[in-house]
C-alpha positions, 0 to 999 in steps of 0.5 A: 419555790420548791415542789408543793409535794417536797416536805411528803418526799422528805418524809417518804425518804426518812421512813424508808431509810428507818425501815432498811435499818429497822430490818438490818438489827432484825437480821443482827437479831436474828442471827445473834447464835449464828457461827461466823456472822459479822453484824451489820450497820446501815450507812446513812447518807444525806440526799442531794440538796434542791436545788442543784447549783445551776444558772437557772436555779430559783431564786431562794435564800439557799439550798433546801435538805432533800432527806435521807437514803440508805447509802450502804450495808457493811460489815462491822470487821476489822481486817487486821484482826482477822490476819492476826486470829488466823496466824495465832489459830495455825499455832494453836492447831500445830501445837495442840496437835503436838501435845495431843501426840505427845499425850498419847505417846506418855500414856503408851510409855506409862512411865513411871507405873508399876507396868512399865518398861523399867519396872518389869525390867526390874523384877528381871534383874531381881529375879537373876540376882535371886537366881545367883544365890540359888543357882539350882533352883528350878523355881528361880530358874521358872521365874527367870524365864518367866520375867524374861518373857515378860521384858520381850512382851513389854518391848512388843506391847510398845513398839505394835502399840506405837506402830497402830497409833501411827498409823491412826496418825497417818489416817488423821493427815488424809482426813485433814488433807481432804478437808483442807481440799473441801474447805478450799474447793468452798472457798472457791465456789464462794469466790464465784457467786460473790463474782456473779454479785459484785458488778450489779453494785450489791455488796453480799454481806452474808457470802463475805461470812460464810467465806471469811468462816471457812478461812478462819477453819482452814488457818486451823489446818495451814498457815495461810495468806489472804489477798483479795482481787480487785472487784469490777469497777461497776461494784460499790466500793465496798465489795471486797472481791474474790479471795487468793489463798496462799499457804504461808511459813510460821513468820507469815512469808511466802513459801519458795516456790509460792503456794497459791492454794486458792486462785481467786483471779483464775477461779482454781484450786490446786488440790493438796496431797501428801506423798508417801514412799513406796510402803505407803507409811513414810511421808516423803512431801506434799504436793500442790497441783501438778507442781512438784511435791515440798519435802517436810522440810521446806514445807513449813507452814504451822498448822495441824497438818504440819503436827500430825506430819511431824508426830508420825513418820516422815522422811527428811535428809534420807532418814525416817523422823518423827516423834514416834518414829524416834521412839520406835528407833530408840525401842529398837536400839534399846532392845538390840543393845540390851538383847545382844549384850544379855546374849554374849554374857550369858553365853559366857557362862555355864546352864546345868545342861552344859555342867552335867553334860547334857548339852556342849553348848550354852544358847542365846537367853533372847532371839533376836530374828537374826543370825549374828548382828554386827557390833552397833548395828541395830536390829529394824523392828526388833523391838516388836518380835523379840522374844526369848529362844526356843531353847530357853522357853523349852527348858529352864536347864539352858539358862547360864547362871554359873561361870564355872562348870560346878554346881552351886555357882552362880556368879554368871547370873550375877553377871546378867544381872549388872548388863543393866548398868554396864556401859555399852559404847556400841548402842548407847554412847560412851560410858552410858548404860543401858538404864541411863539410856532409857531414862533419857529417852523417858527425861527427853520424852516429858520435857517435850510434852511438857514443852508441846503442852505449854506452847499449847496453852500460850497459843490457845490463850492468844487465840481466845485474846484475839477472837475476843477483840474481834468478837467486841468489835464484830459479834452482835450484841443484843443489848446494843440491837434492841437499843438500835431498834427502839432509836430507828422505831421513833425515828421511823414514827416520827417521819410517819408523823411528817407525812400526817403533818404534810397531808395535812398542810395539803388537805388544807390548801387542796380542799378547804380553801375556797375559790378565788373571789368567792 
């Protein structure tokens, strides 16, 4: 026979176990707002049955049920899932990143709008061509001079413009670098106390979390890889153990050489940073630990890291890319071209000063800060100091509106008007003018953004998919708590009712049956 006492420890067991679930829903409950957290279950499990199989066993008819224990807390998670969300979050960060820069880029062009570059490059032309038809004129000579002035300004708004949000860009990486270093560092703190866990048997659900919360943060950043060490074989086969972060390609494939930036077996980080050239504004790599430093190129892990880097200035096959550094290039090949080409066609030509003999000598409509560039080459930066010449500005006598020495020509300002639609081989390709070229530069800019813009939506949309599969799966739902809740209450009230019913049985025989023979 069984132990008299063997239906009060079925029934202990019972209430105990309804109370560990009872207090794991109040933890769901509790933490129903909370970012990150995964729900939690308890695992019920049936104790050993009496009596064990033994020679010596007593002889009843079969084994009697002992109860019940709570054999485990787990997380409800699906791990392919989260594998999944990061790699679509390292897109979504890389091409929201992109269209961000992008953004910005068209708001600085502001194409097209009555304050742009082509519109004010129009009123330039115009005003020559009013100056053709009346050569003499010290008005149209003023506005001439005066448009003239404002092309240079537009050009120097624009580069200067670019430039600070460059550097706004290259503020950005540092920030990112420094919160991918602060993420990782936590991710590694964490990778300890789960450690200091583990082999006690506990599985430290709420570490887990916080843990999987700061990798879900850091895919934003770098596309990451995810490996978890084998735990201690003192832990419950639940325990997950330490985690090894690797950064990984756009496919998911390891980077050559491999880059662990999380060691979870020999507890390290290697701290990430971004190298620059000696100017400190030309991304040359970026370094892990002491290992030598990826160029951009090989480094090609997505993620917001890898948008702000390729949106500014960084340096691959020897030259300066990125997409503001392409739009700075092209300023600068637009106003090389432009200038040199007004340039030699206005020294062609004949001012007032040189038809009265005043001056022996036509000057250059635009200074370029240097002497005399050769042909094709392009002035670095000039779009950001071009201005009109000294000579100009001081007297509107020195512009060259006529070819001939005679008064009332104008045919050289009708000339300096067409330096828009002559082809220039030099700067802007075969049979391409320099309003052809600028136009493509436009064209090419809003296909871009708009292609960053729509990539920007297709990963977002992807992300927000996946998190909705893993959030039905992992995020706590009150509805299905307070469900939980009332079932574990009746179930824990109906095992404080087996121990009434067993203390009764027991009062009966321990108190009101009567001596034997009495």
């Amino acid at each position: 026979m069984g132990s008299t006492f063997h239906g009060l420890e079925v029934a202990k067991r019972g209430l105990f176990t309804q109370q560990s679930a009872l207090y794991t829903t109040g933890h769901n409950i509790a933490n129903a707002n909370t970012e990150g957290y995964t729900r939690q279950r308890v695992n019920f499990e049936q104790t050993g049955p009496y009596p064990p199989a033994s020679r010596n066993r007593p002889d009843i008819p079969g084994q009697v049920g002992s109860g019940v224990q709570a054999g485990s807390i787990e997380r409800v998670r699906v791990g392919y899932l989260d594998y999944q969300y990061r790699g679509e979050n390292s897109k979504s960060g890389y091409y929201d990143t992109r269209s961000s820069a992008l953004g910005r880029l068209e708001a600085v062009m502001n194409e097209p709008s009555d304050d742009g570059l082509a519109r004010t490059m129009d009123r330039f032309w115009e005003s020559l061509q009013d100056l053709s038809v009346n050569p003499e004129d010290s008005g149209a000579r003023s506005v001439v001079r005066q448009r003239g002035e404002a092309v240079a300004e537009t050009f120097n708004y624009l580069s200067n413009t670019l430039k600070a949000h460059q550097k706004d860009i290259k503020r950005e990486t540092s920030v990112t670098v420094k919160e991918i270093n602060s993420l990782a560092n936590q991710v590694n703190r964490l990778n300890q106390q789960i450690a200091e866990v583990e082999p006690h048997g506990m599985v430290p659900n709420d570490l887990y979390d916080e843990r999987d919360r700061l990798l879900d943060q850091l895919s934003q950043h770098v596309n990451i890889d995810v490996k978890y060490e084998d735990a201690p074989s003192s832990a419950d086969p639940l325990a997950m153990g330490k985690a090894s972060v690797s950064i990984v390609d756009a496919d998911g494939k390891p980077l050559v050489p491999e880059v662990v930036l999380v060691d979870g077996a020999a507890n390290t980080v290697n701290q990430m940073s971004v190298q620059y050239q000696d100017d400190g504004s030309l991304a040359s790599g970026i370094q892990l630990g002491g290992a030598a430093p990826y160029s951009v190129e090989d480094f090609s892990s997505q993620g917001k890291l890898k948008g702000l880097i390729e949106s500014g200035r960084y340096m691959e096959d020897g030259e300066a890319k990125g997409t503001y550094q392409q739009m700075l290039s092209d300023l600068d090949l637009m106003a090389t071209g432009f200038a040199r080409s007004f340039n030699e066609v206005h020294k062609q030509g004949e001012s007032l000063n040189t038809i009265s003999g005043d001056s022996t000598e036509v000057p250059n409509f635009f200074d370029l800060g240097v002497a005399n560039p050769a042909e094709g080459e392009v002035v670095e930066g000039l779009a950001g100091i071009l201005k009109i010449s000294d000579e100009i500005r001081a007297d509107g006598d020195n512009i060259a509106a006529a070819t001939l020495k005679q008064a009332g020509n104008g045919e050289n300002a009708l000339a300096l008007s067409e330096v828009q639609n002559n082809a220039n081989g030099d700067y802007f390709g075969e049979e391409t003018s320099m309003n052809s070229f600028y136009e493509s530069m436009i064209g090419t800019m809003a296909v871009e953004t708009q292609e960053a813009e729509r990539m920007s939506r297709n990963a977002g949309t992807l992300k927000a998919s996946v998190n909705e599969q893993r959030q039905s799966v992992s995020s706590v739902s009150l509805d299905e708590e307070m469900s939980n809740m009332i079932k574990f209450q009746h179930a824990y009230n109906a095992a404080a009712r087996n121990i009434t019913v067993v203390d009764e049985m027991l009062d009966k025989i321990i108190n009101q049956m009567g001596r034997v023979g009495r």
